[in-house]
Structure formats: structure tokens, C-alpha cells
C-alpha atoms as an extended CHARMM CRD file, in Angstrom:
* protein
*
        92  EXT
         1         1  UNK       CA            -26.0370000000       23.8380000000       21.5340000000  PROA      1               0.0000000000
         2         2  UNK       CA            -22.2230000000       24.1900000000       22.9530000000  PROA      2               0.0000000000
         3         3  UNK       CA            -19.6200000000       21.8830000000       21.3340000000  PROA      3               0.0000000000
         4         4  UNK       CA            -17.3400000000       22.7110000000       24.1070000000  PROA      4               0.0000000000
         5         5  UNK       CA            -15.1580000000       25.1380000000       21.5600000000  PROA      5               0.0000000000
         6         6  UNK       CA            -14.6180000000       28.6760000000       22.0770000000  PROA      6               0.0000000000
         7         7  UNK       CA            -16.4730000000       29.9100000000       19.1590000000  PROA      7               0.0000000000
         8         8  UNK       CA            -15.2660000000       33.2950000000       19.0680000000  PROA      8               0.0000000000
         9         9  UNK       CA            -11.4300000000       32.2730000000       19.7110000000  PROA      9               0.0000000000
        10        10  UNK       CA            -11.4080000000       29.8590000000       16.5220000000  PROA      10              0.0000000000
        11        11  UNK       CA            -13.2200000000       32.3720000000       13.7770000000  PROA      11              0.0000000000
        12        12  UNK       CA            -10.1740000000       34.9050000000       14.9580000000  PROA      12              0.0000000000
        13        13  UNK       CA             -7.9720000000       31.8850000000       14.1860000000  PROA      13              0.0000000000
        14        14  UNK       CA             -9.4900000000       31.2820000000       11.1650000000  PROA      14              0.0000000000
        15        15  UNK       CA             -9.5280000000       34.5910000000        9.9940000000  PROA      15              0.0000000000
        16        16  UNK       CA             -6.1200000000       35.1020000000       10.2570000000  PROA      16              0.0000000000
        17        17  UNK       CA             -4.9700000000       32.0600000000        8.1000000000  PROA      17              0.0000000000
        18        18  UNK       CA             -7.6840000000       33.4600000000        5.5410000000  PROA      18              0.0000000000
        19        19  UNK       CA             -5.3070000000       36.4950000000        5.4340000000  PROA      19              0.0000000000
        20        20  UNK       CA             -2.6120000000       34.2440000000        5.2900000000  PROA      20              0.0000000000
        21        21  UNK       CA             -3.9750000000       32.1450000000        2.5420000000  PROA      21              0.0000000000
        22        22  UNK       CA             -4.6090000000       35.6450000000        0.2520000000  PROA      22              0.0000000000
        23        23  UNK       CA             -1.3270000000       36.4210000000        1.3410000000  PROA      23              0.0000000000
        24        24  UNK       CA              0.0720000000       33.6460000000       -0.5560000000  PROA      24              0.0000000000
        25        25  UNK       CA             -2.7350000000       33.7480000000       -3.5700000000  PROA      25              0.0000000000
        26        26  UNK       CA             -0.8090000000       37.1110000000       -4.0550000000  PROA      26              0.0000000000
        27        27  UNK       CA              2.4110000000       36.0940000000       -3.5130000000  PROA      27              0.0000000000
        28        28  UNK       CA              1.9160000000       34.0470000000       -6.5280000000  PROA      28              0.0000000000
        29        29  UNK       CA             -0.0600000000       36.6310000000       -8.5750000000  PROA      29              0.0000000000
        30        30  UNK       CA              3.1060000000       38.5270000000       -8.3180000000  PROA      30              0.0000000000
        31        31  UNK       CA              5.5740000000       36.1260000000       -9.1340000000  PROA      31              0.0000000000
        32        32  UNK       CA              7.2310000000       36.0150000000       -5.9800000000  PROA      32              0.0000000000
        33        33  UNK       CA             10.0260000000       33.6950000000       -5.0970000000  PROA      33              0.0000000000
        34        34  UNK       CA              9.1810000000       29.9710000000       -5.0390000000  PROA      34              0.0000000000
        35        35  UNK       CA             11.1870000000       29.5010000000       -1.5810000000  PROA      35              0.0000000000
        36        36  UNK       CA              9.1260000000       32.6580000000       -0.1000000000  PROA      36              0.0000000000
        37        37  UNK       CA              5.9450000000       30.9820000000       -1.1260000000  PROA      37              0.0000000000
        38        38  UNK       CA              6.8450000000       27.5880000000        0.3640000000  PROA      38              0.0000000000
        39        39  UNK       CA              7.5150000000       29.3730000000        3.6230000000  PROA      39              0.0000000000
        40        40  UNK       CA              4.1270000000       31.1620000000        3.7830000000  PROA      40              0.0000000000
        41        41  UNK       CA              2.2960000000       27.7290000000        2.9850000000  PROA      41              0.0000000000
        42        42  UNK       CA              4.8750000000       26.1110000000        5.5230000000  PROA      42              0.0000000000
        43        43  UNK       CA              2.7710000000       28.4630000000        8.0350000000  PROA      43              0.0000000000
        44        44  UNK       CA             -0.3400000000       28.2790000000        6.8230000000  PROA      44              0.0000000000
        45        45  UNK       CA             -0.3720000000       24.4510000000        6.8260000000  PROA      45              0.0000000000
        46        46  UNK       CA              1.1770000000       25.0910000000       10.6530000000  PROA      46              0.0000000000
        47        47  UNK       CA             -1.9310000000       27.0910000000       11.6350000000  PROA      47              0.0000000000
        48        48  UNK       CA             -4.3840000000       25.2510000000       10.1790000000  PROA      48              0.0000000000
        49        49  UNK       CA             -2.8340000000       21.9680000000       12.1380000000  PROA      49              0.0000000000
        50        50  UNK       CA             -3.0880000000       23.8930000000       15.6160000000  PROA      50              0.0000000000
        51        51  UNK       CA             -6.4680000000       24.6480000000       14.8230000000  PROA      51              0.0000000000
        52        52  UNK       CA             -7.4970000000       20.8460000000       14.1200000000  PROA      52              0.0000000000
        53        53  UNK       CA             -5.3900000000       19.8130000000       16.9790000000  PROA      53              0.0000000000
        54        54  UNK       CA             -7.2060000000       22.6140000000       18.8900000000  PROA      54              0.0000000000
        55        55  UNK       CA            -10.4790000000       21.2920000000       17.9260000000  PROA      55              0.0000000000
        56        56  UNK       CA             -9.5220000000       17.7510000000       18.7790000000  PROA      56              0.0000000000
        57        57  UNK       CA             -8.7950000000       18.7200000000       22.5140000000  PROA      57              0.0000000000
        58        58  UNK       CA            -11.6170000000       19.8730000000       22.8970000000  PROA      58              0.0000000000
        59        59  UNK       CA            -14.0790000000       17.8270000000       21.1370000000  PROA      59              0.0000000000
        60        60  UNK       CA            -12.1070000000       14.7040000000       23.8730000000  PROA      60              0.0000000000
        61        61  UNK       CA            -12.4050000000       17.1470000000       26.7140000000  PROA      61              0.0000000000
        62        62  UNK       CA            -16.3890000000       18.2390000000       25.9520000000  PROA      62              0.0000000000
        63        63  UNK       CA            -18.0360000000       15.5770000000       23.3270000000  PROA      63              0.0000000000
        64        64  UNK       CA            -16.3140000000       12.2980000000       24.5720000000  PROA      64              0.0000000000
        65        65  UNK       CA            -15.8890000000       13.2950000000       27.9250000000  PROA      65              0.0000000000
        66        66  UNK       CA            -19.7160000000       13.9750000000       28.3590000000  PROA      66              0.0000000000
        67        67  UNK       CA            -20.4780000000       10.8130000000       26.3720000000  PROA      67              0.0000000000
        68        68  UNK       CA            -18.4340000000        8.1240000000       28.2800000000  PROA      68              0.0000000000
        69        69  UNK       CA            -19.9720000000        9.7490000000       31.0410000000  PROA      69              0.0000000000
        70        70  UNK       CA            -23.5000000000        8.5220000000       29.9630000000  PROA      70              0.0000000000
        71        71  UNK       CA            -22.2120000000        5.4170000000       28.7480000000  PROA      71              0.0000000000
        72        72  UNK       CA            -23.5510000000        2.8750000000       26.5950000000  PROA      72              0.0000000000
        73        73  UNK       CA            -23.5340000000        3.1930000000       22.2930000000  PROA      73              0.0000000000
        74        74  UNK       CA            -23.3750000000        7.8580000000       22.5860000000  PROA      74              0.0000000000
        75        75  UNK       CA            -20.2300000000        6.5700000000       24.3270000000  PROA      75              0.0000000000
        76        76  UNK       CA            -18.8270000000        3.9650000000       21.4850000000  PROA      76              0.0000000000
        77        77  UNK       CA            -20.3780000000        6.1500000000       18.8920000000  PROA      77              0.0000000000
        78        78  UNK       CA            -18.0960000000        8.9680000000       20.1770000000  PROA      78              0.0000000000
        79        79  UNK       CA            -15.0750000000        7.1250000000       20.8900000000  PROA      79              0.0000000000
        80        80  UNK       CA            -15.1200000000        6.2490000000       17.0950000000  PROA      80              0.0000000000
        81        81  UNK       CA            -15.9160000000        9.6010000000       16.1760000000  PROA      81              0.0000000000
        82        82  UNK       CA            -13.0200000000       10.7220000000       17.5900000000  PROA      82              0.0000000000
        83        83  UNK       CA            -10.9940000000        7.6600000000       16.2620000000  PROA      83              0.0000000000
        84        84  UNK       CA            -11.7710000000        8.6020000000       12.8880000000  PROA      84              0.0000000000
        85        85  UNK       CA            -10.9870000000       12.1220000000       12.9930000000  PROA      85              0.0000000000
        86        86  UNK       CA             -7.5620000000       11.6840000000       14.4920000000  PROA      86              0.0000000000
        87        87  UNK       CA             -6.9740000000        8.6800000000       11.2710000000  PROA      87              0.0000000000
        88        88  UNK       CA             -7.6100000000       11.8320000000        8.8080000000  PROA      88              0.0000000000
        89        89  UNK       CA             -5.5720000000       14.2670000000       11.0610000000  PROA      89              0.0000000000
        90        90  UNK       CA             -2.5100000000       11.5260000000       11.2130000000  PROA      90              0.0000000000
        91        91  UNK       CA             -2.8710000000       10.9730000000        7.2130000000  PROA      91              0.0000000000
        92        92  UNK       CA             -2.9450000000       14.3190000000        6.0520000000  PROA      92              0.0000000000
């Protein structure tokens, strides 16, 4: 089943903020400067947002595109879908 992602392009994304995020578990292990941590997590909160955002685009490109295509309730139920996700996106 495609979800209209590049698969391959978002686990080397994610990988990288999982060496970011032991980058900061060991920044803090060893006591390193509060401001110096902040600015890692500044980053790793950055990354994580492009990937969401990423994911968004195409999930409206693919998923909603495909489904207001067909119509009918896979449309509304998609259209909400994506409504929902962007309310948790906007709140965090």
C-alpha cells in the first residue's frame, strides 16, 4: 500500500534526529551547559516539525487528493483526517 511518502527519505530523517536526540541524552549525562542543551533540543524540536510538516504535504497531496477525487464520505472522512492532524500540529 503507498501513502504517497517517500519511505526511504523519512527513516534517513528520522534517523538523524535519533542521533540528535542521544546527542542531547548525553549532553546531559555529562553535565553540559544548560544553554548548549536548549540549543540541541531547539533543533531537534526543528527537525521533528519539518518532518510532520513533511508528512502533512504529502498526506494533502496523495491521501486527500485521491479521496476528494472519489468523492462522497472517503472524501469528508479525509478532509477531517487531515483537519485533525493539523489541530495537534498547530497545538503542540
Amino acid at each position: 500500500m503507498s501513502h504517497g511518502y517517500d519511505k526511504d527519505r523519512y527513516l534517513a530523517r528520522i534517523k538523524r534526529i535519533e542521533g540528535q536526540a542521544r546527542g542531547v541524552h548525553r549532553m546531559v549525562s555529562e553535565d553540559a551547559y544548560c544553554i548548549d542543551i536548549l540549543t540541541q533540543i531547539s533543533a531537534l524540536t526543528s527537525a521533528l516539525e519539518s518532518v510532520a510538516l513533511g508528512l502533512l504535504e504529502d498526506h494533502l497531496r496523495h491521501c486527500v487528493v485521491n479521496a476528494a477525487r472519489a468523492g462522497g464520505e472517503e472524501a469528508e472522512a479525509k478532509i477531517a483526517e487531515a483537519n485533525a492532524a493539523i489541530s495537534r500540529l498547530v497545538k503542540s
